[in-house]
VOMARFI-596563 format. One record per residue (C-alpha): residue number from 1; residue in three letters; x, y, z. Coordinates in steps of 0.5 Angstrom, whole numbers, plus 500, padded with zeros to 3 digits. Last residue first. Layout:
residues N
rec num NUM | residuo ALA | u X | v Y | w Z
...
//
This chain:
residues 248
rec num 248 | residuo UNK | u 936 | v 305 | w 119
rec num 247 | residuo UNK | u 939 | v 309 | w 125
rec num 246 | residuo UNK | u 933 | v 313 | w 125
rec num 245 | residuo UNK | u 928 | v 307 | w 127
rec num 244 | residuo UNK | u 934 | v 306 | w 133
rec num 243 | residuo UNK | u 935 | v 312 | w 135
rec num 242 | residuo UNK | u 927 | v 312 | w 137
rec num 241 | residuo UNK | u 927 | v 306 | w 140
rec num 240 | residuo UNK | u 932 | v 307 | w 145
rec num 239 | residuo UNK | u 930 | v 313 | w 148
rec num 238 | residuo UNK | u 926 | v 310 | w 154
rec num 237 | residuo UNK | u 933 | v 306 | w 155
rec num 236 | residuo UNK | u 937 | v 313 | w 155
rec num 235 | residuo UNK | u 933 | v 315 | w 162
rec num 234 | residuo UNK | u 930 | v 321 | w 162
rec num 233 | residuo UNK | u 930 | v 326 | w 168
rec num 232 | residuo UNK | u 925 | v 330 | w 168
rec num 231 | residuo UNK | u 926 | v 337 | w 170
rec num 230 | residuo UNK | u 919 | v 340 | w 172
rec num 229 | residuo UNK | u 919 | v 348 | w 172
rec num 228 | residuo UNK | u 913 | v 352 | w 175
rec num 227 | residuo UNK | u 913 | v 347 | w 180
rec num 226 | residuo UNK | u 906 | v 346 | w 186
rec num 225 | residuo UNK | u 908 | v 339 | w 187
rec num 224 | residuo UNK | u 903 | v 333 | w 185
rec num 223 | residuo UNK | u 909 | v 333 | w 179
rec num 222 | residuo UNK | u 913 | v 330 | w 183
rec num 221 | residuo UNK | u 909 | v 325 | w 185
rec num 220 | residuo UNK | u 908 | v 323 | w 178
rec num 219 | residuo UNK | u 915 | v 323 | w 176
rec num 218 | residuo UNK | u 917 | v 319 | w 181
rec num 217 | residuo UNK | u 912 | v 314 | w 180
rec num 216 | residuo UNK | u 915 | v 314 | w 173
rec num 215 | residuo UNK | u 921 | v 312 | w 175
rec num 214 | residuo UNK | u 920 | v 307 | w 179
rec num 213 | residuo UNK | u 915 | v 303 | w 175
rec num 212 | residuo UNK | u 921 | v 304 | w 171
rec num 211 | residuo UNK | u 926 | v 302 | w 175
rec num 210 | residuo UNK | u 922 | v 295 | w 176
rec num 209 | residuo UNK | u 921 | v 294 | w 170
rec num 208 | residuo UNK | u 929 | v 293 | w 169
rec num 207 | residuo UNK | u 927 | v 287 | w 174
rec num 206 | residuo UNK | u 935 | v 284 | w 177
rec num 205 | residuo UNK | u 937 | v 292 | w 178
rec num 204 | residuo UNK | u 932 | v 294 | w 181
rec num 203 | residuo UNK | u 932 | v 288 | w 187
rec num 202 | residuo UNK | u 940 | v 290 | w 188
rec num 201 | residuo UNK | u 938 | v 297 | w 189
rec num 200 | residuo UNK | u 933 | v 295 | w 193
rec num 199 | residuo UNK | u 937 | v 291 | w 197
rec num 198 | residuo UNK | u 943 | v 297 | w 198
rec num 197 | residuo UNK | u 937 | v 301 | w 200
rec num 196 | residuo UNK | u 935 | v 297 | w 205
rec num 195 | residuo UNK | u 943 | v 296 | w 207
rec num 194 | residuo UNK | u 945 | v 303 | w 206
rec num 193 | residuo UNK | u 938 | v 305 | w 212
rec num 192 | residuo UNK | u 941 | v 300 | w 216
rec num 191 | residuo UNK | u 947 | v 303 | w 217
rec num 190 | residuo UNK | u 945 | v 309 | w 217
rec num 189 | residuo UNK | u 940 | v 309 | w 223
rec num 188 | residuo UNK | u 947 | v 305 | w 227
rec num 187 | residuo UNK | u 951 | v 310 | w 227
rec num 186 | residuo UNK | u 945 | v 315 | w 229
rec num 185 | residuo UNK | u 944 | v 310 | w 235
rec num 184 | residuo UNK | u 952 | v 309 | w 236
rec num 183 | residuo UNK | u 952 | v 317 | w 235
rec num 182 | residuo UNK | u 947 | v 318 | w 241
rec num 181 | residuo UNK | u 949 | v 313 | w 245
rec num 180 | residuo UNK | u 956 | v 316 | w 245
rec num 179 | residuo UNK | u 953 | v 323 | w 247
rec num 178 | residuo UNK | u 949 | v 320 | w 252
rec num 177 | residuo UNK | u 955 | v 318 | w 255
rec num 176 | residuo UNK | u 959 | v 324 | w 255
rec num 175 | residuo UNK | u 955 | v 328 | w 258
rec num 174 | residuo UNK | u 955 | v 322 | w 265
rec num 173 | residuo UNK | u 962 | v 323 | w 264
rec num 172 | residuo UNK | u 961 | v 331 | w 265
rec num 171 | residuo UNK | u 956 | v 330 | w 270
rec num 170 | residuo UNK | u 961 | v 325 | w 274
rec num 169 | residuo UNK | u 967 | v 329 | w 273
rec num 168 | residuo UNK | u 963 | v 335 | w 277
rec num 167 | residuo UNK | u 960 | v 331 | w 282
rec num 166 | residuo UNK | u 967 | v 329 | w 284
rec num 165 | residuo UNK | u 970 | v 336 | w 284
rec num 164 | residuo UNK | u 963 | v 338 | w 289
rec num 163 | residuo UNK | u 966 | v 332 | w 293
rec num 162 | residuo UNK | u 961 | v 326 | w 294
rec num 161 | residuo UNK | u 955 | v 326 | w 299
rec num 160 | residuo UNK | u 953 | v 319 | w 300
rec num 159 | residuo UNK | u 945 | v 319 | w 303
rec num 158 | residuo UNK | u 941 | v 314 | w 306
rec num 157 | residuo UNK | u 945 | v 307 | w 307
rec num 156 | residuo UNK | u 940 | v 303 | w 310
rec num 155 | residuo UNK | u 940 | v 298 | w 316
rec num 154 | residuo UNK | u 935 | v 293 | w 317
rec num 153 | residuo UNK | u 934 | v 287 | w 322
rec num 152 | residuo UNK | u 940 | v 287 | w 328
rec num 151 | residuo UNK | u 938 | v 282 | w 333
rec num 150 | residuo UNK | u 941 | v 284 | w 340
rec num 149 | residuo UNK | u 943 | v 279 | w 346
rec num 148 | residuo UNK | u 949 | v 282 | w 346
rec num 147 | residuo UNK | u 953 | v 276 | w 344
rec num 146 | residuo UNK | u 950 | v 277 | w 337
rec num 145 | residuo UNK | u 951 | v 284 | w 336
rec num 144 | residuo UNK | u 958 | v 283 | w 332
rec num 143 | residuo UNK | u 954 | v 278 | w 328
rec num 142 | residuo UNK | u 948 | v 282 | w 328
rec num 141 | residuo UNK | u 953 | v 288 | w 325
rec num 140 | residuo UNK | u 956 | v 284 | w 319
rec num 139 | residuo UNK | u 950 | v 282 | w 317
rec num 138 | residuo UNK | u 946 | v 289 | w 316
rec num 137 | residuo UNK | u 953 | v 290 | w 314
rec num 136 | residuo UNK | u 953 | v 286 | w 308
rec num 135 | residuo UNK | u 946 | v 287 | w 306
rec num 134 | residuo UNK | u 946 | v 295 | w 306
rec num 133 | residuo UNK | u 952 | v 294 | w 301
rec num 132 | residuo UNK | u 948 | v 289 | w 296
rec num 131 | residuo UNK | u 942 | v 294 | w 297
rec num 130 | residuo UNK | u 947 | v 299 | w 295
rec num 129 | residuo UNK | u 950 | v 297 | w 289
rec num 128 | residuo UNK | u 950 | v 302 | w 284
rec num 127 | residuo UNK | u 953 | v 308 | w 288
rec num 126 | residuo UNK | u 958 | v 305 | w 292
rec num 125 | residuo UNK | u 959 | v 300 | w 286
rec num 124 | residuo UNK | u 961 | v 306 | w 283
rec num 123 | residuo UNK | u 966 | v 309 | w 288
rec num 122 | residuo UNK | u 970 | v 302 | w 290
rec num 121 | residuo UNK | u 969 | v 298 | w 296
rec num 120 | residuo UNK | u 972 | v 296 | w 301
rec num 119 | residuo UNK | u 972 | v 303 | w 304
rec num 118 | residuo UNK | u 964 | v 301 | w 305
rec num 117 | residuo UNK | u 965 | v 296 | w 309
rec num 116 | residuo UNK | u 970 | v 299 | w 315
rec num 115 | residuo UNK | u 967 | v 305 | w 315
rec num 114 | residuo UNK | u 960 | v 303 | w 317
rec num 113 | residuo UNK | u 964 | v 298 | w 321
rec num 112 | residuo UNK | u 966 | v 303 | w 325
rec num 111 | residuo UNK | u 960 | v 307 | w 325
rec num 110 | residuo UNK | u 955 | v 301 | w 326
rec num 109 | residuo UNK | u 960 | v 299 | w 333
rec num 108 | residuo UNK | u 960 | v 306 | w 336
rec num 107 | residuo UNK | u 952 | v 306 | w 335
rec num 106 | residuo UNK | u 951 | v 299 | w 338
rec num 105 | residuo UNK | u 956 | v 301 | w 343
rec num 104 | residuo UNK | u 952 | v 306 | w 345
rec num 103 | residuo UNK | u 946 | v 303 | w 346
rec num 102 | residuo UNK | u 948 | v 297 | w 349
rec num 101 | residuo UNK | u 950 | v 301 | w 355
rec num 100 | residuo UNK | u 954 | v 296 | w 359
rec num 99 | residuo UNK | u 955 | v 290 | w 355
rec num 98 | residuo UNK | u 954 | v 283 | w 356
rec num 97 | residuo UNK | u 950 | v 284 | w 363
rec num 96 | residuo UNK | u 945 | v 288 | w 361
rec num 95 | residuo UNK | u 944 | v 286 | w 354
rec num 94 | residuo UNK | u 944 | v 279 | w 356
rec num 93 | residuo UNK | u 939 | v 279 | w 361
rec num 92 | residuo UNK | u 934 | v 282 | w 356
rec num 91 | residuo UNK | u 936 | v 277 | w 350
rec num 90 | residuo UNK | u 932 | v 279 | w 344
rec num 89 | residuo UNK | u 934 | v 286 | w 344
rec num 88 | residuo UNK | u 932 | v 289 | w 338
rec num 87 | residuo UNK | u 935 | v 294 | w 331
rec num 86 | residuo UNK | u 934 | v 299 | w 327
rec num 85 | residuo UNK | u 940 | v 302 | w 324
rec num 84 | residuo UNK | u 940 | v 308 | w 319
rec num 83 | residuo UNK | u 945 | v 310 | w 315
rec num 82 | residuo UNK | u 951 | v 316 | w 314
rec num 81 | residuo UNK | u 956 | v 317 | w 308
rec num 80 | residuo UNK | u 961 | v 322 | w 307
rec num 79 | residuo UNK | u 966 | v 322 | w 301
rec num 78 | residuo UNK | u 973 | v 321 | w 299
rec num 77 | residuo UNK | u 975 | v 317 | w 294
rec num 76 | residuo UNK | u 981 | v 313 | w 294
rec num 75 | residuo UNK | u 979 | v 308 | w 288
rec num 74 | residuo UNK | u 978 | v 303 | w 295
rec num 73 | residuo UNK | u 973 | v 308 | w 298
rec num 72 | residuo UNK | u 975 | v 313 | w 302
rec num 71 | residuo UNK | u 971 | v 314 | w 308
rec num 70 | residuo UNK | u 968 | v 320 | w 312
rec num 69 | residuo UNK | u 962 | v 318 | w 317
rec num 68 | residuo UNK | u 955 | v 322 | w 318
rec num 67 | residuo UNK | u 953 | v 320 | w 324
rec num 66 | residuo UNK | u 948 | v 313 | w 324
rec num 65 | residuo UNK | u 941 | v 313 | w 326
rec num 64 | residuo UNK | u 938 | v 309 | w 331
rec num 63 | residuo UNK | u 932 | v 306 | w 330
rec num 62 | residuo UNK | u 930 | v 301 | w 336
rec num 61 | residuo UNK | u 926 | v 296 | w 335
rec num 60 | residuo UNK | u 921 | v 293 | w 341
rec num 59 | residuo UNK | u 923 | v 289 | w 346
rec num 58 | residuo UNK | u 925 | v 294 | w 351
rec num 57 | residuo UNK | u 929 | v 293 | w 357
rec num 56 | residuo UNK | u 926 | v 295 | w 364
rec num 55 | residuo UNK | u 933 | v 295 | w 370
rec num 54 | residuo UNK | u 930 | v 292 | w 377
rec num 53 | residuo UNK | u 934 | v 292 | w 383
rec num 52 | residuo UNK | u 933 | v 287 | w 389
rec num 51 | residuo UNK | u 935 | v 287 | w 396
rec num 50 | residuo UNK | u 933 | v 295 | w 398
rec num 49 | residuo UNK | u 926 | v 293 | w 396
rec num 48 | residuo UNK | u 924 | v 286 | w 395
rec num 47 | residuo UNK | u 921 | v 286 | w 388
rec num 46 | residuo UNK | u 913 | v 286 | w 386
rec num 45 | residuo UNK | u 911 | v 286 | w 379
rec num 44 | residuo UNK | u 904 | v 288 | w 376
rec num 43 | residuo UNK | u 904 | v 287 | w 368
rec num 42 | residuo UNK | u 909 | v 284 | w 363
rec num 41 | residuo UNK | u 915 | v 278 | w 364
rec num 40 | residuo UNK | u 920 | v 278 | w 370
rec num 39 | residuo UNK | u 927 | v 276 | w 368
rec num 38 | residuo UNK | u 929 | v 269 | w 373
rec num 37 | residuo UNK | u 934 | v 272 | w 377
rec num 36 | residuo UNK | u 940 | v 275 | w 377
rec num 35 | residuo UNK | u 945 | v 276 | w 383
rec num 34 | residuo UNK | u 948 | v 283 | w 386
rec num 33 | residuo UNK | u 944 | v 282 | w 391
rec num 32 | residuo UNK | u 937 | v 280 | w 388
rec num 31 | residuo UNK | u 939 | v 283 | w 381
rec num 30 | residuo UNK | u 932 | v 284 | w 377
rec num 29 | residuo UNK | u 932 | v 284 | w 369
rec num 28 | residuo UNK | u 925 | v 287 | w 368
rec num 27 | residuo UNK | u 922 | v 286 | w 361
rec num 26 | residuo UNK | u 918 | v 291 | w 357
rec num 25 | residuo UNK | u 913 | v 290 | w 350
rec num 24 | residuo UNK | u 907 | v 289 | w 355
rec num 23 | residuo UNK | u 909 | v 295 | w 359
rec num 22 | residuo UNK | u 912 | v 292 | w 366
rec num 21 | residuo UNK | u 909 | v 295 | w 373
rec num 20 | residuo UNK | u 913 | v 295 | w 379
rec num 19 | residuo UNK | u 911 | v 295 | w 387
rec num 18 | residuo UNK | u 917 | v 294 | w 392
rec num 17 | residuo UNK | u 915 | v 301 | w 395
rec num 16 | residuo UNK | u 908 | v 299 | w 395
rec num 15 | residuo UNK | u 910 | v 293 | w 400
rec num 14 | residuo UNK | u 915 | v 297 | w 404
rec num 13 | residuo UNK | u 910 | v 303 | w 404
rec num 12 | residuo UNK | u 904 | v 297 | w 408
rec num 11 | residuo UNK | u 910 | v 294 | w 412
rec num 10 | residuo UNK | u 911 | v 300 | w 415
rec num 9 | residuo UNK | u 904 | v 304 | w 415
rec num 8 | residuo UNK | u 902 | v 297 | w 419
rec num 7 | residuo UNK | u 908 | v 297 | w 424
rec num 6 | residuo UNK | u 907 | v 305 | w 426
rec num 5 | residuo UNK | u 899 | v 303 | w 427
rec num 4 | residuo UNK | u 901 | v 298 | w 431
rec num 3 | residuo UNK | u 907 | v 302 | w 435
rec num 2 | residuo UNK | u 901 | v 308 | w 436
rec num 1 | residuo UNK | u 896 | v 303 | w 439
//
């Protein structure tokens, strides 16, 4: 009865030491000495014990952040950018026997080639341009990560840290600029302004009238004022009629 009850306990710790249980968003890679087999899916899973070993790989996204990197852009400016990267696995197998830590590599590979991309590039569009940038290397990193069974889906530059003297030219050139836009508004306020008044003056004196209507309501808003001396000017063709009746 011992040696049956020894055999029973044997196979009963044999089974439940082959027992596995899989998350929904987990894949089992199994080696079966040495060789893989078919990727066992979610729920209760049972492998041959001391014969099969099982690696889980997640499926959902990863995001790994990016150490700050130092690059020199294309006008030689050095600056320090940092990123984020979120990423999947799509292909289990792939990512086990394609590269042995895809996490590592995935990482090393995001450095370099954050590098890599923004040292083309020149300070401004690296400042201006970041979508455009985020997109190339989101594309150059899936490409490279392909073959690993990973699908790299987004990845964000998050701040680019320029040299104090840097920020300091950049204000001074930013100062700049807003006191040309100002003189170009103002510029453009008189040169509007001369030619209203050029067209009025041109509209005046094709109407004499006209100038005399003007004249007077000068004359009438300026005697509105609390003035304790007005003095009119008075044009020589109101007086007219008068120098000529004494002429004669």
């Amino acid at each position: 009865m011992s040696a049956i009850f020894i055999f029973v306990a044997f196979i009963i710790l044999f089974i439940l030491a082959g027992i596995r249980v899989l998350n929904e968003y987990e894949r089992g890679v199994v080696f079966r000495l040495g060789r893989i087999i078919e990727p066992k899916g979610p729920g209760l899973r049972w492998i041959i014990p001391g014969v099969d070993k099982m690696f889980k790989i997640g499926l959902r996204v990863i995001t790994l952040e990016v150490p700050s990197q130092d690059v020199i852009t294309r006008d030689n400016v050095s600056v320090k950018v940092n990123a984020v990267v979120y990423f999947r696995v799509v292909d289990p197998v792939k990512a086990i026997i394609q590269v042995e830590n895809y996490l590592y590599a995935t990482s090393q590979l995001a450095q370099t080639t954050l590098r890599s991309v923004l040292g083309q590039v020149e300070l401004d569009d690296l400042l201006s341009e970041r979508e455009k940038l985020n997109i190339r290397l989101q594309e150059v990193l899936d490409k490279h990560t392909d073959p690993w069974g990973m699908k790299v889906s987004l990845v964000e530059v998050k701040f680019v840290d320029l040299p104090q003297e840097m920020q300091r030219a950049m204000a001074k050139q930013a100062e700049a600029e807003r006191e040309r836009r100002a003189k170009v508004i103002n510029a453009e306020g008189e040169y509007q302004a001369a030619t209203r008044l050029a067209e009025a003056s041109d509209i005046l004196s094709r109407n004499p009238m006209s100038l005399q209507l003007r004249y007077l309501q000068t004359l009438i808003e300026v005697s509105s004022e609390k003035n304790s001396t007005l003095v009119f000017p008075i044009p020589i063709d109101l007086l007219r009629p008068f120098f000529d009746k004494s002429s004669k």
